[in-house]
PQR file of N, CA, C, O and H, with PARSE charges and radii, in Angstrom:
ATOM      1  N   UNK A   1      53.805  76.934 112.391 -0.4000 1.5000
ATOM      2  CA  UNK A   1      55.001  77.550 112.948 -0.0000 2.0000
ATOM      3  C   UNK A   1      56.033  77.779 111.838  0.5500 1.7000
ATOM      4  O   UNK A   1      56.429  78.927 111.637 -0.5500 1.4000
ATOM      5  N   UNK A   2      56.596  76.528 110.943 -0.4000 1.5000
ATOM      6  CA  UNK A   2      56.969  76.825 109.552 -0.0000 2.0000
ATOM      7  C   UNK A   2      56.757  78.129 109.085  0.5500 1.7000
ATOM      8  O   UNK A   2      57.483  79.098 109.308 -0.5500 1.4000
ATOM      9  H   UNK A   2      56.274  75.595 111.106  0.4000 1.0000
ATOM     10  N   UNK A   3      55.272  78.092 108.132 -0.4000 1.5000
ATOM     11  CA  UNK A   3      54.871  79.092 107.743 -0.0000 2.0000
ATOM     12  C   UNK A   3      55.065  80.744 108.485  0.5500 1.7000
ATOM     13  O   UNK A   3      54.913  81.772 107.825 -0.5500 1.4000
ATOM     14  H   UNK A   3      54.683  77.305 107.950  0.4000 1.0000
ATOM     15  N   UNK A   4      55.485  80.727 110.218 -0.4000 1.5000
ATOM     16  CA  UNK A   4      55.521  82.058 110.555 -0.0000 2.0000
ATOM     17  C   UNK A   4      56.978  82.535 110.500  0.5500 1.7000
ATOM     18  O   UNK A   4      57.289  83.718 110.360 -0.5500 1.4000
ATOM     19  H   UNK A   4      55.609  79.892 110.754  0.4000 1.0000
ATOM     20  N   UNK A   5      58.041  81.291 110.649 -0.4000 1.5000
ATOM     21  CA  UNK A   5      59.335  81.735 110.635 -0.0000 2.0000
ATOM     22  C   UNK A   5      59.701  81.847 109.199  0.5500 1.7000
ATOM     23  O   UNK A   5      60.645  82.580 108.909 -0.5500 1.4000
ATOM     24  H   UNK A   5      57.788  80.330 110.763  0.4000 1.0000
ATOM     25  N   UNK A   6      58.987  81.128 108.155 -0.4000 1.5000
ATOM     26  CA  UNK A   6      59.245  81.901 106.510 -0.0000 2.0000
ATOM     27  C   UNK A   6      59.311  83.257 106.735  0.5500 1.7000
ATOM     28  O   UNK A   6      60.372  83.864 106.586 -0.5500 1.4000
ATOM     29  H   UNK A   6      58.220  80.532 108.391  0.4000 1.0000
ATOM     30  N   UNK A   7      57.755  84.086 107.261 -0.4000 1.5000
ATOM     31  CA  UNK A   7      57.239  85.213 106.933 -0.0000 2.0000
ATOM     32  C   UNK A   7      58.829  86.099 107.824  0.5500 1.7000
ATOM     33  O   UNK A   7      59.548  86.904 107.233 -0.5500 1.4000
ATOM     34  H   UNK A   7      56.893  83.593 107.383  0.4000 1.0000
ATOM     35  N   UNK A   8      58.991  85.744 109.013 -0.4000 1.5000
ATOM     36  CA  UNK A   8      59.851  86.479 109.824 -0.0000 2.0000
ATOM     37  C   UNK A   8      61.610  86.566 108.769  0.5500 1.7000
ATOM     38  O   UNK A   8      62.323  87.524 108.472 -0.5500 1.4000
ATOM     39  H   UNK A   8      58.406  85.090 109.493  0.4000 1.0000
ATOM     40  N   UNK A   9      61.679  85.673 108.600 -0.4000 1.5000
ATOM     41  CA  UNK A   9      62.872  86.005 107.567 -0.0000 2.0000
ATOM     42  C   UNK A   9      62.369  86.405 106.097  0.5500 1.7000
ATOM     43  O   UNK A   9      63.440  86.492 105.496 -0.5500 1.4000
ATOM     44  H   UNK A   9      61.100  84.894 108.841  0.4000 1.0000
ATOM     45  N   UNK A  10      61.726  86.592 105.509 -0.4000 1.5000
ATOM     46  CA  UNK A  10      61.245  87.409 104.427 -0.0000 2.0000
ATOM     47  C   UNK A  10      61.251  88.695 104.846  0.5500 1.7000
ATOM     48  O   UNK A  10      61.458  89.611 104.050 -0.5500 1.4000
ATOM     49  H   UNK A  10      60.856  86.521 105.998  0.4000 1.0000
ATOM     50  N   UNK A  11      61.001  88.921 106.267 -0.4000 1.5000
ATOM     51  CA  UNK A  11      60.352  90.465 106.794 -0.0000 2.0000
ATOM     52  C   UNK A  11      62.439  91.281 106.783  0.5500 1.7000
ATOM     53  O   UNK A  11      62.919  92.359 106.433 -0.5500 1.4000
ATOM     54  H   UNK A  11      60.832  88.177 106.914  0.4000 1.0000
ATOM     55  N   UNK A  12      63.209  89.548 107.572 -0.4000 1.5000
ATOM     56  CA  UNK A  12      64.277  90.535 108.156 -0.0000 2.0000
ATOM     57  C   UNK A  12      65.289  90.898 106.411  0.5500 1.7000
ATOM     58  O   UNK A  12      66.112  91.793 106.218 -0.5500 1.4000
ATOM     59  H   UNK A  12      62.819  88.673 107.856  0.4000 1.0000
ATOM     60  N   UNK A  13      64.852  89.936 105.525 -0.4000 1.5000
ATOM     61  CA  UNK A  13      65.334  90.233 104.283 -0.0000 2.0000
ATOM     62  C   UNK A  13      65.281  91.663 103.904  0.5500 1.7000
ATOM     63  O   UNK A  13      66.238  92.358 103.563 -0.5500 1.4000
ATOM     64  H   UNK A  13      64.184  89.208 105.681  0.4000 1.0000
ATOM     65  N   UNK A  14      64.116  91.992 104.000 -0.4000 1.5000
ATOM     66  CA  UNK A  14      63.233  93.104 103.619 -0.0000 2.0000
ATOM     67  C   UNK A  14      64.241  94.407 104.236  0.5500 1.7000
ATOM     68  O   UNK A  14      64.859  95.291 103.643 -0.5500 1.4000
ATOM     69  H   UNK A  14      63.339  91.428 104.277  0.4000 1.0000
ATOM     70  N   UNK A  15      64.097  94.085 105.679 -0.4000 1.5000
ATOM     71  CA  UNK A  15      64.859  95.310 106.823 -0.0000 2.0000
ATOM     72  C   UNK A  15      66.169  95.077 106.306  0.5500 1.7000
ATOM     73  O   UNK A  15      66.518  96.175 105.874 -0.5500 1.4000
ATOM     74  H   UNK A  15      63.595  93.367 106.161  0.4000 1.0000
ATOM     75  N   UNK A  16      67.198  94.154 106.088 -0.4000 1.5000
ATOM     76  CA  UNK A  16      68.634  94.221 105.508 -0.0000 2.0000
ATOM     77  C   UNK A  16      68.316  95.035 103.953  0.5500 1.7000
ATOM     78  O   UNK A  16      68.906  96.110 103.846 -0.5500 1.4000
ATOM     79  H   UNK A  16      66.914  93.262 106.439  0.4000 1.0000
ATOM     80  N   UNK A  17      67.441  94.616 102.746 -0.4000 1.5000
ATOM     81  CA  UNK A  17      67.440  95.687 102.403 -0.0000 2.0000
ATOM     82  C   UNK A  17      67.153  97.361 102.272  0.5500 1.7000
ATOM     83  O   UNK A  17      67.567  98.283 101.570 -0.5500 1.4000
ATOM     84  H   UNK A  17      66.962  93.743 102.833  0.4000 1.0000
ATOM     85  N   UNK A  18      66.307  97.199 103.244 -0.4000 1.5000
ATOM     86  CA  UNK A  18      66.290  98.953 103.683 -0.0000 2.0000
ATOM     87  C   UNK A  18      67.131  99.247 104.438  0.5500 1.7000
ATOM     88  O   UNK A  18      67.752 100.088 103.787 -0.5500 1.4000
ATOM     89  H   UNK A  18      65.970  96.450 103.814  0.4000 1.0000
ATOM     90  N   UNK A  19      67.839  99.121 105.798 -0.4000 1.5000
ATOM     91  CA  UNK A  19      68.891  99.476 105.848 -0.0000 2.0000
ATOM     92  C   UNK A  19      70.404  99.658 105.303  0.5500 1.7000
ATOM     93  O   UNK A  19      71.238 100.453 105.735 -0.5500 1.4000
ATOM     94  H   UNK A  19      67.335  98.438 106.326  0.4000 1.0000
ATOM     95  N   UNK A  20      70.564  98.683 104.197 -0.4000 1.5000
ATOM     96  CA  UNK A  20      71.480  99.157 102.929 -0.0000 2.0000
ATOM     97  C   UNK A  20      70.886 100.126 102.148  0.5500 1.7000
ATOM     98  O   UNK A  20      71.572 101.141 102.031 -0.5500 1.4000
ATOM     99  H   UNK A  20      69.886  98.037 103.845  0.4000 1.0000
ATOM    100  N   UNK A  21      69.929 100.130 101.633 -0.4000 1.5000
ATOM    101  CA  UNK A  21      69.409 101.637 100.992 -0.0000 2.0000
ATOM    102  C   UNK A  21      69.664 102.606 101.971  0.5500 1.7000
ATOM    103  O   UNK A  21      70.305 103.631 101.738 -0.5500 1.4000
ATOM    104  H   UNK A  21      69.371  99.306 101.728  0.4000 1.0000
ATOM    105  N   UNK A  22      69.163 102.306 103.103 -0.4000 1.5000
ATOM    106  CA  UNK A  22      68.825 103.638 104.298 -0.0000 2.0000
ATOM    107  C   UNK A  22      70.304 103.913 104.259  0.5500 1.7000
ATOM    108  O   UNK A  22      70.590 105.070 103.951 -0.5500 1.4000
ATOM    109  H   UNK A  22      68.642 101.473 103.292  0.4000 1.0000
ATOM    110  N   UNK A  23      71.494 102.938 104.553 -0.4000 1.5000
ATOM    111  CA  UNK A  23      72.518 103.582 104.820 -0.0000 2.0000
ATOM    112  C   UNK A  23      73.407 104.176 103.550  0.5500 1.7000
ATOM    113  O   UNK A  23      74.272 105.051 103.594 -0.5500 1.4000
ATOM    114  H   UNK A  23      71.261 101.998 104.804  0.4000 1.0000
ATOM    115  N   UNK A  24      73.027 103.586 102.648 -0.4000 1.5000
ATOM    116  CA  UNK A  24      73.560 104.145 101.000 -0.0000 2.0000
ATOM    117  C   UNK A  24      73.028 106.188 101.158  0.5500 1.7000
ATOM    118  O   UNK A  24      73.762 107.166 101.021 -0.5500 1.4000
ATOM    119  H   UNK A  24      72.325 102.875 102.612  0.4000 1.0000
ATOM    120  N   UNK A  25      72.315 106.163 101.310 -0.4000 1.5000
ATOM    121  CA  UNK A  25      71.156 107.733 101.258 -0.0000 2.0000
ATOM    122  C   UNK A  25      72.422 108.503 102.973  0.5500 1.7000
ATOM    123  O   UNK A  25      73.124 109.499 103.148 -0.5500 1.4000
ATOM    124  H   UNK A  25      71.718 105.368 101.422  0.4000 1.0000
ATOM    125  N   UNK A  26      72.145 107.631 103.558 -0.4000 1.5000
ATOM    126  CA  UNK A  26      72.742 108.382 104.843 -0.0000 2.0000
ATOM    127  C   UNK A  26      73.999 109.696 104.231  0.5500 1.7000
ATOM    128  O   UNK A  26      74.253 110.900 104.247 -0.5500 1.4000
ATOM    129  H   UNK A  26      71.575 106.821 103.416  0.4000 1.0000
ATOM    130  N   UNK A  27      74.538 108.146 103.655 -0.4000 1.5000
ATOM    131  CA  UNK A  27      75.710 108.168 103.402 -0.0000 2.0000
ATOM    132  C   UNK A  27      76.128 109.393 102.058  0.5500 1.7000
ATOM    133  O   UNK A  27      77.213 109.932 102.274 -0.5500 1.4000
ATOM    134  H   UNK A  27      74.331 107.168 103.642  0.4000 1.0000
ATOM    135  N   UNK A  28      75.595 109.750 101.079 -0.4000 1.5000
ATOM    136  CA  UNK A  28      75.384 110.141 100.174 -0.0000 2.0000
ATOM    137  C   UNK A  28      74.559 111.870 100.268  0.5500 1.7000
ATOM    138  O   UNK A  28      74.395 112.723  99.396 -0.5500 1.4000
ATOM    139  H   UNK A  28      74.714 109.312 100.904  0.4000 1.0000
ATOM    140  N   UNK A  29      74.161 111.832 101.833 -0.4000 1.5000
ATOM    141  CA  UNK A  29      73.312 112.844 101.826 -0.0000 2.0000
ATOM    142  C   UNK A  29      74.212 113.690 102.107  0.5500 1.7000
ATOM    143  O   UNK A  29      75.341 113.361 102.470 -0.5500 1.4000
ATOM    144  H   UNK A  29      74.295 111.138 102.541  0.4000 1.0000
ATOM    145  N   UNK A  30      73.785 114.978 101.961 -0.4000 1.5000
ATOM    146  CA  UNK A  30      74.436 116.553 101.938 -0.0000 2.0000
ATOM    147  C   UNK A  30      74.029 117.502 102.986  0.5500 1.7000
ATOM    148  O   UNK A  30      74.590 118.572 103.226 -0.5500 1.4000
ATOM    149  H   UNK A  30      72.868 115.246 101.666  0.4000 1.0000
ATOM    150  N   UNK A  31      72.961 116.995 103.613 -0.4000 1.5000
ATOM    151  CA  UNK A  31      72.263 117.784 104.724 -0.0000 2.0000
ATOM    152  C   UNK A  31      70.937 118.564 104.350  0.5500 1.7000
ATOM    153  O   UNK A  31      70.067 118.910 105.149 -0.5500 1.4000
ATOM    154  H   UNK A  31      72.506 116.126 103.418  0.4000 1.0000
ATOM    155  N   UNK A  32      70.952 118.810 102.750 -0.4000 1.5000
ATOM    156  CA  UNK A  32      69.524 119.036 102.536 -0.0000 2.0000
ATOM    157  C   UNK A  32      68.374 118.129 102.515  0.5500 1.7000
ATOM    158  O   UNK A  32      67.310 118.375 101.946 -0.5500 1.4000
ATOM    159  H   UNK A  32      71.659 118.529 102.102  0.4000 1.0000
ATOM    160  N   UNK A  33      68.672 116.986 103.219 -0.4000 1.5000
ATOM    161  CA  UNK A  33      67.525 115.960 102.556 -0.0000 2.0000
ATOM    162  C   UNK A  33      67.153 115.419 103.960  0.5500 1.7000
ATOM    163  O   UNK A  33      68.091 115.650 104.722 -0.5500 1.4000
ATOM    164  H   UNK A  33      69.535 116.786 103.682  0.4000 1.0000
ATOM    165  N   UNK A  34      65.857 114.612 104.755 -0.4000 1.5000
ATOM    166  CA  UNK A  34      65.706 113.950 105.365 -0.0000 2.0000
ATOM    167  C   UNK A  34      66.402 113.258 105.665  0.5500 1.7000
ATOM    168  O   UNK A  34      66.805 112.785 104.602 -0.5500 1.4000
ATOM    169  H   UNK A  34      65.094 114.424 104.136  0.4000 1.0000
ATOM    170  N   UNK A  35      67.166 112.549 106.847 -0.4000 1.5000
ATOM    171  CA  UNK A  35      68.151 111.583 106.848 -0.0000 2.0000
ATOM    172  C   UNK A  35      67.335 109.849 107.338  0.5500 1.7000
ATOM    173  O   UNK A  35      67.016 109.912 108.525 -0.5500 1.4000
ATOM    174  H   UNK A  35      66.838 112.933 107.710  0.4000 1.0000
ATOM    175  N   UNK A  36      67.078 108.857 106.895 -0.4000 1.5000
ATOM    176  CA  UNK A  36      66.409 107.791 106.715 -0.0000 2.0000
ATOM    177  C   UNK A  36      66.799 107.074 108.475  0.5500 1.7000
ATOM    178  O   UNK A  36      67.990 106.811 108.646 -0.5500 1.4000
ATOM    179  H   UNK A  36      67.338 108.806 105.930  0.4000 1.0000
ATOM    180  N   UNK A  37      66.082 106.863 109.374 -0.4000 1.5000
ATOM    181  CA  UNK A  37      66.365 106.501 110.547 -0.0000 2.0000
ATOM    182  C   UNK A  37      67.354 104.875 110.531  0.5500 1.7000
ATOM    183  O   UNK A  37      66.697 103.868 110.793 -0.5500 1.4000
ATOM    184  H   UNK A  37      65.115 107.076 109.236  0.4000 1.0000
ATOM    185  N   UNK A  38      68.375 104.754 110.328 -0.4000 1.5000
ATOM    186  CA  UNK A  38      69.314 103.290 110.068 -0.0000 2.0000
ATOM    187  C   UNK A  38      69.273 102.342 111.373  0.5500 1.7000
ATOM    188  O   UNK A  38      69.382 101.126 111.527 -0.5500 1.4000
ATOM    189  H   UNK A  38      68.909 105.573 110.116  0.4000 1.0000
ATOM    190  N   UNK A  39      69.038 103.600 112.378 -0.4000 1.5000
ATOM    191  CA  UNK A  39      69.270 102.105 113.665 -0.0000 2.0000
ATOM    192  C   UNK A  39      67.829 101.905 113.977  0.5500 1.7000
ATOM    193  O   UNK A  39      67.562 101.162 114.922 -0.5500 1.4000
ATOM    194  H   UNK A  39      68.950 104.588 112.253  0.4000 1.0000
ATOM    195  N   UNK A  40      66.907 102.443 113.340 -0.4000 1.5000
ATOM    196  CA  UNK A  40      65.524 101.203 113.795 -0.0000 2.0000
ATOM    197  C   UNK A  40      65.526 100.369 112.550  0.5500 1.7000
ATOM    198  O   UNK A  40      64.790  99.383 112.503 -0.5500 1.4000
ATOM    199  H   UNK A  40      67.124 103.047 112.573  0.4000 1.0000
ATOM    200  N   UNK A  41      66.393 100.726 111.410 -0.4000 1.5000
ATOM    201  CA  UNK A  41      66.473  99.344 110.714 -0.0000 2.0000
ATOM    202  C   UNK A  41      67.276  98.200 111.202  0.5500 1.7000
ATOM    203  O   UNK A  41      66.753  97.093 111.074 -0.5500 1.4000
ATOM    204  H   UNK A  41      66.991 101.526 111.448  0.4000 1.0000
ATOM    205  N   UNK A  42      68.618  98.276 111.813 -0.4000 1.5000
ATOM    206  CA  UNK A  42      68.911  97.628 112.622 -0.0000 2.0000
ATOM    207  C   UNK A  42      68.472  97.057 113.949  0.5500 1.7000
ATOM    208  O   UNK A  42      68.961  96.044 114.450 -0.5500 1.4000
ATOM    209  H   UNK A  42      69.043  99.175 111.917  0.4000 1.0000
ATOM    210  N   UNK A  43      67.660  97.675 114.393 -0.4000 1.5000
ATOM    211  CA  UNK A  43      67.039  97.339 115.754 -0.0000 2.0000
ATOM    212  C   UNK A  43      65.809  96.040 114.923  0.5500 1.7000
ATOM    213  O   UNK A  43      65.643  94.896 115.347 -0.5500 1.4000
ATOM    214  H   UNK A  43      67.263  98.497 113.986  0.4000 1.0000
ATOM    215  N   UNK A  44      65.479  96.326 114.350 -0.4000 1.5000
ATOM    216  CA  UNK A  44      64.169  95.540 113.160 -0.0000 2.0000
ATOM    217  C   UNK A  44      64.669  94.614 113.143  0.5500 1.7000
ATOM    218  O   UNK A  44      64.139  93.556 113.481 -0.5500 1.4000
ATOM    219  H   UNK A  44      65.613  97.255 114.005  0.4000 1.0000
ATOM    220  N   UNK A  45      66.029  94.754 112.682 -0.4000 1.5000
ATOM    221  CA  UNK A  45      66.901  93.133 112.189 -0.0000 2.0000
ATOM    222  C   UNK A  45      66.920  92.384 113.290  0.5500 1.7000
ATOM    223  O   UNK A  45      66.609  91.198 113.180 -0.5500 1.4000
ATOM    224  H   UNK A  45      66.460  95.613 112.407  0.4000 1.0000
ATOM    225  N   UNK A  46      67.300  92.942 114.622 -0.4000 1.5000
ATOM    226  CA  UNK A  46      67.770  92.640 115.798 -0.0000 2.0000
ATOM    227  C   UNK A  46      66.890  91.744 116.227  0.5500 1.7000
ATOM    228  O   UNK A  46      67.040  90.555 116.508 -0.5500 1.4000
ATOM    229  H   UNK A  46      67.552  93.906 114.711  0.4000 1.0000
ATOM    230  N   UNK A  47      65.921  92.462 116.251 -0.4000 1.5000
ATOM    231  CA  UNK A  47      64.575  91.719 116.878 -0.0000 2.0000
ATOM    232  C   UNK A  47      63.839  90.233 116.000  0.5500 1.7000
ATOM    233  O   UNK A  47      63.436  89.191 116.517 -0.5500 1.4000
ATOM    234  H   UNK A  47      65.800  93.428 116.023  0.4000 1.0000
ATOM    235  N   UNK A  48      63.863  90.611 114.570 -0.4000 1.5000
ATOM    236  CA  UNK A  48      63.896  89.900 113.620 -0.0000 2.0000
ATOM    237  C   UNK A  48      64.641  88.660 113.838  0.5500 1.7000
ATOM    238  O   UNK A  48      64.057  87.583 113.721 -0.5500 1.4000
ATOM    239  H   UNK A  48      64.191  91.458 114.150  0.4000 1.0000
ATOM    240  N   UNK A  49      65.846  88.718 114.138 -0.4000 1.5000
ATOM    241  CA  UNK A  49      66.534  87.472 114.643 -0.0000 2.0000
ATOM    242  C   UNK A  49      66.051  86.688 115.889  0.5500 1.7000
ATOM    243  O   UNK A  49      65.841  85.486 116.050 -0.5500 1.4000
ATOM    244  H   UNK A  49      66.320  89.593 114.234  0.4000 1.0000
ATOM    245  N   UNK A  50      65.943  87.761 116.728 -0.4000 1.5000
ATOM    246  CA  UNK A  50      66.119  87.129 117.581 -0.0000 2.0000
ATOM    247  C   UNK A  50      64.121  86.140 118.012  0.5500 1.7000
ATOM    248  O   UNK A  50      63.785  85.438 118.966 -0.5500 1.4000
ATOM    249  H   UNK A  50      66.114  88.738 116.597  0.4000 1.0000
ATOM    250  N   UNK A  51      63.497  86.512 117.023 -0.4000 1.5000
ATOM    251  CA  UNK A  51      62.284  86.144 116.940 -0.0000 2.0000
ATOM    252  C   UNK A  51      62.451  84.583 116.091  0.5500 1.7000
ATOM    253  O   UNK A  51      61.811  83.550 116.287 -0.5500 1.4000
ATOM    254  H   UNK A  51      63.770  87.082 116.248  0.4000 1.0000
ATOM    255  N   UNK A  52      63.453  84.827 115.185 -0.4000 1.5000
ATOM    256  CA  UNK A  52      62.980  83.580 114.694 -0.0000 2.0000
ATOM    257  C   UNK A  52      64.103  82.511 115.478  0.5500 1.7000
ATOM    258  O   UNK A  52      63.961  81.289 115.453 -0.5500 1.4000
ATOM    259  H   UNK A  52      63.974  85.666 115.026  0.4000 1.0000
ATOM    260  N   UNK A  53      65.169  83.171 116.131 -0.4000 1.5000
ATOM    261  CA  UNK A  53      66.070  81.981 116.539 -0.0000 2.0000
ATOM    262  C   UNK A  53      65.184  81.089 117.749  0.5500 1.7000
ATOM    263  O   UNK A  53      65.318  79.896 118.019 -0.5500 1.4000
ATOM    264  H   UNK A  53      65.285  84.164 116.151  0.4000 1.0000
ATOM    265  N   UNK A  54      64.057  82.278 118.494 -0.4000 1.5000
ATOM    266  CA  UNK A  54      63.051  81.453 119.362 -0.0000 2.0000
ATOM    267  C   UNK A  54      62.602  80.440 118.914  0.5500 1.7000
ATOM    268  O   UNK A  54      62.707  79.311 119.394 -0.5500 1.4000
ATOM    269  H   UNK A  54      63.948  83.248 118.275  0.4000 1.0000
ATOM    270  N   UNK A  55      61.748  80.953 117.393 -0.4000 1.5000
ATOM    271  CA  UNK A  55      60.791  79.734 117.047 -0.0000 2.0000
ATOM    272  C   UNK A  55      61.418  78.358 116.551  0.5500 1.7000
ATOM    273  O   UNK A  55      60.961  77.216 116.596 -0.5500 1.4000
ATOM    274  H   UNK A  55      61.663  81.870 117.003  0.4000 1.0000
ATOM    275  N   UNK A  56      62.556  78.829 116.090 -0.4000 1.5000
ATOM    276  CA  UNK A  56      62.941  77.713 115.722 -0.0000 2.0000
ATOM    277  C   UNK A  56      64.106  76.477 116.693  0.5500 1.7000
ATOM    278  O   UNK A  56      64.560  75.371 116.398 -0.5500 1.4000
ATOM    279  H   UNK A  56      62.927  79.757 116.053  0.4000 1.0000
ATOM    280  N   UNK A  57      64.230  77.327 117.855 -0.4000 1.5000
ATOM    281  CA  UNK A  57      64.978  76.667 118.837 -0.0000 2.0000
ATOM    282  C   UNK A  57      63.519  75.907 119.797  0.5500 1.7000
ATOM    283  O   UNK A  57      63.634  74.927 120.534 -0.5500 1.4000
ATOM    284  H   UNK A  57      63.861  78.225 118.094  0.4000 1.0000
ATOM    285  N   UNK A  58      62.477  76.513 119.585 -0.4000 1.5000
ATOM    286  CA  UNK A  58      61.190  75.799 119.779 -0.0000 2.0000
ATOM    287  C   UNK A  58      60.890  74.699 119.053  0.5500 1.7000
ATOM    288  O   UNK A  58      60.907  73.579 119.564 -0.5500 1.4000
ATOM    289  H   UNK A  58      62.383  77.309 118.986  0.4000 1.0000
ATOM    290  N   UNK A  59      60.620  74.885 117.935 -0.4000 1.5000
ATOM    291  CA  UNK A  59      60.032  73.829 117.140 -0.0000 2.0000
ATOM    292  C   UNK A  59      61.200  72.639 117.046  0.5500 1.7000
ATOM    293  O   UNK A  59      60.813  71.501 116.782 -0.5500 1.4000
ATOM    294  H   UNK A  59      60.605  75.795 117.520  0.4000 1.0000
ATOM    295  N   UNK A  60      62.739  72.904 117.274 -0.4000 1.5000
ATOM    296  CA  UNK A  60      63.646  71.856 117.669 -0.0000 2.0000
ATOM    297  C   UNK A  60      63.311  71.064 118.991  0.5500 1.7000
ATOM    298  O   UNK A  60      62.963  69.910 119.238 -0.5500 1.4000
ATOM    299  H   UNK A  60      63.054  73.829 117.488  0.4000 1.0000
ATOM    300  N   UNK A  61      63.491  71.850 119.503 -0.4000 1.5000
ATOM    301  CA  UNK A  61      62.954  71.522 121.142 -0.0000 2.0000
ATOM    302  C   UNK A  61      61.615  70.356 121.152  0.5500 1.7000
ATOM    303  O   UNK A  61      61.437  69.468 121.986 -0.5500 1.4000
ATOM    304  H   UNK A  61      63.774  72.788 119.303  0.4000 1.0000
ATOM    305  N   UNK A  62      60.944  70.611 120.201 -0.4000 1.5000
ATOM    306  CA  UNK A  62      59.652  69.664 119.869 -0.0000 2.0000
ATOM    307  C   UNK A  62      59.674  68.194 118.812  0.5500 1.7000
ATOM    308  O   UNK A  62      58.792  67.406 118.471 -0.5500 1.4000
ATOM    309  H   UNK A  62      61.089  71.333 119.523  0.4000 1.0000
ATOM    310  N   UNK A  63      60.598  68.261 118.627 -0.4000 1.5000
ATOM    311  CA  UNK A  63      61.148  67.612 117.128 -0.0000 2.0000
ATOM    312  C   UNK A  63      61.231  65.987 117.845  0.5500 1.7000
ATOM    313  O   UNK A  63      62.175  65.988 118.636 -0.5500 1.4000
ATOM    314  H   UNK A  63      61.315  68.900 118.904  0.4000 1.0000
ATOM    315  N   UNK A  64      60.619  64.781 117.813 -0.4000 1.5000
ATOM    316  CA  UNK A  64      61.655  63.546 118.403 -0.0000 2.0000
ATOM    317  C   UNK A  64      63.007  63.290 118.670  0.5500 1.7000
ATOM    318  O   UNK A  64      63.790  63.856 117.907 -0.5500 1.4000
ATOM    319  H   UNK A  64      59.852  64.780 117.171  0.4000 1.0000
ATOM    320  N   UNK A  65      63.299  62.867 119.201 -0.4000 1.5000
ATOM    321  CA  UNK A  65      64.863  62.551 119.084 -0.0000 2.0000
ATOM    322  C   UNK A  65      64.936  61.251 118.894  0.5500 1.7000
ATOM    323  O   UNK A  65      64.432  60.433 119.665 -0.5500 1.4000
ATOM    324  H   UNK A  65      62.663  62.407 119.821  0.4000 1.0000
ATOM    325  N   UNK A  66      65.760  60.875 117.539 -0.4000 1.5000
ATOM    326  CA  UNK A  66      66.041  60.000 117.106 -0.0000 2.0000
ATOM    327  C   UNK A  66      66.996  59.026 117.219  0.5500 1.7000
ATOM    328  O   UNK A  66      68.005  59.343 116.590 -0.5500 1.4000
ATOM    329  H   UNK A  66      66.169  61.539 116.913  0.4000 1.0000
ATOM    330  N   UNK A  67      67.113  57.580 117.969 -0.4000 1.5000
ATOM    331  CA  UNK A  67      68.569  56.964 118.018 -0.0000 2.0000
ATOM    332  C   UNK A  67      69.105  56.953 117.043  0.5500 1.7000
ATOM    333  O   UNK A  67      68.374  56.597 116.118 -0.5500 1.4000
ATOM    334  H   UNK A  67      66.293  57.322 118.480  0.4000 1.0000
ATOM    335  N   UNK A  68      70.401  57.255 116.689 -0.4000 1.5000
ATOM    336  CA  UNK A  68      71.278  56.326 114.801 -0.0000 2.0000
ATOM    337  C   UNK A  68      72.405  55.703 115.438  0.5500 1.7000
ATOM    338  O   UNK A  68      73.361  56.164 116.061 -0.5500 1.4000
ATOM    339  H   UNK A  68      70.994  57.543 117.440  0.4000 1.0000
ATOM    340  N   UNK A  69      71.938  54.170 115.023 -0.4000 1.5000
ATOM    341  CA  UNK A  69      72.857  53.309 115.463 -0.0000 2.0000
ATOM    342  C   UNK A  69      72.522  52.223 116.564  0.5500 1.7000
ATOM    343  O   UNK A  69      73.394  51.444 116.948 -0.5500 1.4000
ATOM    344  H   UNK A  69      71.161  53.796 114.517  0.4000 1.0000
TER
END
């Protein structure tokens, strides 16, 4: 489970940097050029989060609970 929520924040790293590129180009473009789709990079992120806040509100959820004190 570790190992899948690494990969999921490596992935949403990935999507924060393409949507800063994507929106740098948006932004910069003139109308002759393809315009880079920004909100399925955001939607990516979206989901991205909200994938790993599962696993890891899971794998808490599984964790012992410890007395201190």
């Amino acid at each position: 489970m570790e190992r899948t929520i690494r990969i999921l924040k490596e992935m949403r790293e990935k999507a924060e940097r393409s949507f800063i590129d994507n929106s740098l180009i948006v932004r910069n473009t003139r109308g002759d050029r393809p315009i880079p789709d920004t909100e399925a990079d955001l939607e990516m992120i979206s989901e991205l989060n909200q994938a790993i806040s599962i696993l890891e509100n899971s794998m808490a959820a599984k964790e012992p609970v410890s007395n201190c004190g």
